[in-house]
C-alpha positions as CSV (number, residue, x, y, z in Angstrom):
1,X,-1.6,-14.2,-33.5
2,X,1.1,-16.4,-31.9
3,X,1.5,-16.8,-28.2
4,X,4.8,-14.6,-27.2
5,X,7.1,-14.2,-24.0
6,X,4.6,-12.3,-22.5
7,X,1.9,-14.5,-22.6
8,X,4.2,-17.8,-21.2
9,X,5.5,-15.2,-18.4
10,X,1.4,-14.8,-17.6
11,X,1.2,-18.2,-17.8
12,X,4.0,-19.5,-15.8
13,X,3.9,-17.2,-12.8
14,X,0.2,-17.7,-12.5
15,X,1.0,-22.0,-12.3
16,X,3.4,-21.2,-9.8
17,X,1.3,-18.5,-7.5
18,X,-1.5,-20.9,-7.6
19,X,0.3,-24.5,-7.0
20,X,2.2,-22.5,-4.1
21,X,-1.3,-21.0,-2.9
22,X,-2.7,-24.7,-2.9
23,X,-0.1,-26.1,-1.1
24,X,0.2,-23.2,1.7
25,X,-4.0,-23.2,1.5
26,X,-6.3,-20.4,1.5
27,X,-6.3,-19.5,4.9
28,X,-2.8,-19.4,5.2
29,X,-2.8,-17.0,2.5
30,X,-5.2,-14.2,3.5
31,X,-4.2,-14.7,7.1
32,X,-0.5,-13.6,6.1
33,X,-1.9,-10.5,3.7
34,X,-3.7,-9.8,7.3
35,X,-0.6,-9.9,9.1
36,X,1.4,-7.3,7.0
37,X,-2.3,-4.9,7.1
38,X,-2.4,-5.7,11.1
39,X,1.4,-4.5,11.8
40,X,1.1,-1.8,8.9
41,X,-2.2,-0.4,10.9
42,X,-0.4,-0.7,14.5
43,X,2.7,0.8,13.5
44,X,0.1,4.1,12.0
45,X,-2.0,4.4,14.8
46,X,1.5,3.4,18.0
47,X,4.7,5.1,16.5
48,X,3.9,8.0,18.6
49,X,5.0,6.6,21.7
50,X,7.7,5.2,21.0
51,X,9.1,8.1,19.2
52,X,10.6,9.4,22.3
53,X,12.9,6.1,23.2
54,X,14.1,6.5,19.4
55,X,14.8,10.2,19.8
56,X,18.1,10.4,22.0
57,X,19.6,8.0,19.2
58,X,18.4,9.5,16.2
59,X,18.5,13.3,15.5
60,X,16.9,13.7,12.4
61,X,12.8,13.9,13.6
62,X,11.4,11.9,10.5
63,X,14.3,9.0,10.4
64,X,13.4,9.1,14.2
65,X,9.6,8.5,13.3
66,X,10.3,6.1,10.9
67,X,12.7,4.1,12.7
68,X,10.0,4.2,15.8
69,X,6.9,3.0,13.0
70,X,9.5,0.6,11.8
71,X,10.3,-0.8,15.3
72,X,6.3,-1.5,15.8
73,X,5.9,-2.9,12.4
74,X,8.5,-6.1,13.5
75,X,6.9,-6.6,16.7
76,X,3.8,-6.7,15.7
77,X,4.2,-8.4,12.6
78,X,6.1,-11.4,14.5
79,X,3.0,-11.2,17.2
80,X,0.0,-11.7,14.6
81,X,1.8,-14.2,12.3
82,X,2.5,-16.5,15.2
83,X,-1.1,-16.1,15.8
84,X,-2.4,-16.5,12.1
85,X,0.1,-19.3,11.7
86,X,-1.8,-21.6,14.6
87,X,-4.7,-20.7,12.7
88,X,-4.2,-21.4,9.8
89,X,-2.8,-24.8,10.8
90,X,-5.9,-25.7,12.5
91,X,-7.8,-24.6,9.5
92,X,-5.9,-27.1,6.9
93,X,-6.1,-30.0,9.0
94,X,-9.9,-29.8,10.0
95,X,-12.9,-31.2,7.6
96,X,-12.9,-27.8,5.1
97,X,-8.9,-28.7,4.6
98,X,-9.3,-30.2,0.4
99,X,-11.8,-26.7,0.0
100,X,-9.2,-24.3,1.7
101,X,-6.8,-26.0,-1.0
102,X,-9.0,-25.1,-3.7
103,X,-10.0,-22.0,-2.9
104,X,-6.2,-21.2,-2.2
105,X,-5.1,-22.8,-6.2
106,X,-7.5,-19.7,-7.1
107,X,-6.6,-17.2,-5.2
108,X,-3.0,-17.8,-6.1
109,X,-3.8,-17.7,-9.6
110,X,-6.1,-14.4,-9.4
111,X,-2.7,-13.2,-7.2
112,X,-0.4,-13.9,-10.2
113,X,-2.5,-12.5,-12.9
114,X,-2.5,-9.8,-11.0
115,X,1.2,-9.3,-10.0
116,X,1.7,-9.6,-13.9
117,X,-0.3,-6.3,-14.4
118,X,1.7,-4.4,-12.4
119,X,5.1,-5.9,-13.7
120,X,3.7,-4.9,-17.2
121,X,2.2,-1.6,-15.7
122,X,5.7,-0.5,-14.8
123,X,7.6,-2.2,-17.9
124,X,5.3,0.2,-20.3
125,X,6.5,3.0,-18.1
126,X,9.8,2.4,-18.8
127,X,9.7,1.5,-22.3
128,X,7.1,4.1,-23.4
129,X,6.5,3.9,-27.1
130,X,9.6,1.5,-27.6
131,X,7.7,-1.4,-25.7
132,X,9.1,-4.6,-27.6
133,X,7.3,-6.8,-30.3
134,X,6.6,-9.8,-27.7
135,X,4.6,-7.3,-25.5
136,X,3.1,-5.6,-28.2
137,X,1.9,-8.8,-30.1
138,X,0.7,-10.3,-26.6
139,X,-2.6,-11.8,-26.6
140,X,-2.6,-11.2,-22.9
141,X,-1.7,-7.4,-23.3
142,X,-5.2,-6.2,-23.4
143,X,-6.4,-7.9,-20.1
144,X,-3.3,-7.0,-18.2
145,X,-3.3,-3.4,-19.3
146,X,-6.8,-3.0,-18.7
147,X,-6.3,-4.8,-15.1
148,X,-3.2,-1.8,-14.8
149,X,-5.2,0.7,-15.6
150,X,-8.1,0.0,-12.8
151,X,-5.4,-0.4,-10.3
152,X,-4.0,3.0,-11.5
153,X,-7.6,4.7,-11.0
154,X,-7.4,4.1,-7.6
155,X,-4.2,5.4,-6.3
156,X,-4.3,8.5,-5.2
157,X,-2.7,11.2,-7.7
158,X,0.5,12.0,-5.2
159,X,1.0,9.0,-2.7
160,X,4.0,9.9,-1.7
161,X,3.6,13.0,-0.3
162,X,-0.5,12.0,0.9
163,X,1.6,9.4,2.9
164,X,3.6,12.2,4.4
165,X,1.3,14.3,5.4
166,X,-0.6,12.1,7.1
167,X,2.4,10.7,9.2
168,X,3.8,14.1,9.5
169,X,3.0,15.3,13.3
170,X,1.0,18.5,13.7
171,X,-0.3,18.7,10.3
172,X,-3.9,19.4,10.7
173,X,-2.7,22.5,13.3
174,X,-0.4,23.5,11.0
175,X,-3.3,23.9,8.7
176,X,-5.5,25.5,11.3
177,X,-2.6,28.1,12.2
178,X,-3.0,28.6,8.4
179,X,-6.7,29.4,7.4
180,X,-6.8,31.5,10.8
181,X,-4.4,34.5,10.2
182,X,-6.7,36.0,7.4
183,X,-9.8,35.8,10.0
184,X,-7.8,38.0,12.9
185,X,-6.5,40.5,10.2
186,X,-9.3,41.4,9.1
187,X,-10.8,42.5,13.1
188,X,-7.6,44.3,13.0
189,X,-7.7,46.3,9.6
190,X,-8.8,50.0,10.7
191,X,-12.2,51.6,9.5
192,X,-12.1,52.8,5.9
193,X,-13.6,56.2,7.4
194,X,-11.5,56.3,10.4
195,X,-8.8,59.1,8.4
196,X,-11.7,61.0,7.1
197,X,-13.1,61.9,11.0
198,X,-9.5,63.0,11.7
199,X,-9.0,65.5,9.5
């Protein structure tokens, strides 16, 4: 079986995610994927207050929340990456510098296997049965589907709307005020003998 596009894409992209991994160090690395969870969390768990500054500009409620989450996202993200940027300078020039190299070469080659499963992921999505002869013929098809399809298993079934709901505001009352209706209506339903004593 003949190597195909496919297979020098895989190849490729992996060189350059590693060599750019090496050079930028392992540290460095994880330290930025830290930054982007550290300002994701804080804009989660702090949009709230800042809703209300957003508010008289912005009528619409959910651009209003997003613009807020979107406002805490920058700053923090500027706040922890000067921070992990320090640190990870201090890191590449002390005595572990040549290992945080290596580790970083194979981190950034693990990283580009594993952004070419997702590329093919969304590719066969696209194509469906009509996927071309250079992806069927790959010899790297089988690891990157299989790498696609464990990635797959552990998204949720509807993350778009398990996103919303868990930024829309109120929600768990909303479902309180739900499930409690059929409680009260049944302490107000009258006794099944009650028109039997009137007559």
């Amino acid at each position: 079986m003949p190597i195909t596009l496919l297979d020098g894409i895989l190849v490729g992209f992996t060189l350059v995610s590693a060599m750019l991994a090496m050079v930028r160090g392992f540290s460095r690395e994880v330290l930025s994927i830290a930054s982007w969870i550290a300002a994701a969390a804080a804009a989660f768990f702090f949009y709230k207050p800042v809703v209300p500054y957003v508010q008289p500009y912005i009528d619409n409620d959910k651009i209003a929340m997003g613009a807020a989450a979107g406002i805490v996202f920058i700053v923090a993200l500027i706040i922890v990456t000067i921070i992990t940027m320090k640190l990870a300078d201090w890191i590449i020039d002390s005595r572990v510098g040549a290992l945080d190299r290596t580790l970083g070469f194979l981190y950034g080659a693990a990283r580009g296997v594993l952004v070419v499963a997702v590329g093919l992921m969304f590719f066969n999505w696209l194509a469906g049965d009509r996927a071309p002869e250079w992806v069927v013929s790959a010899k790297s098809r089988p690891l990157l589907e299989s790498i696609g399809t464990k990635i797959e298993n552990m998204l949720p079934e509807d993350p778009e709307n398990t996103i919303l709901k868990r930024l829309s505001p109120g929600s768990s009352e909303a479902g309180a005020d739900t499930q409690s209706p059929p409680a009260g209506n049944g302490d107000a339903s009258p006794p099944a003998d009650a028109p039997a004593s009137g007559n």
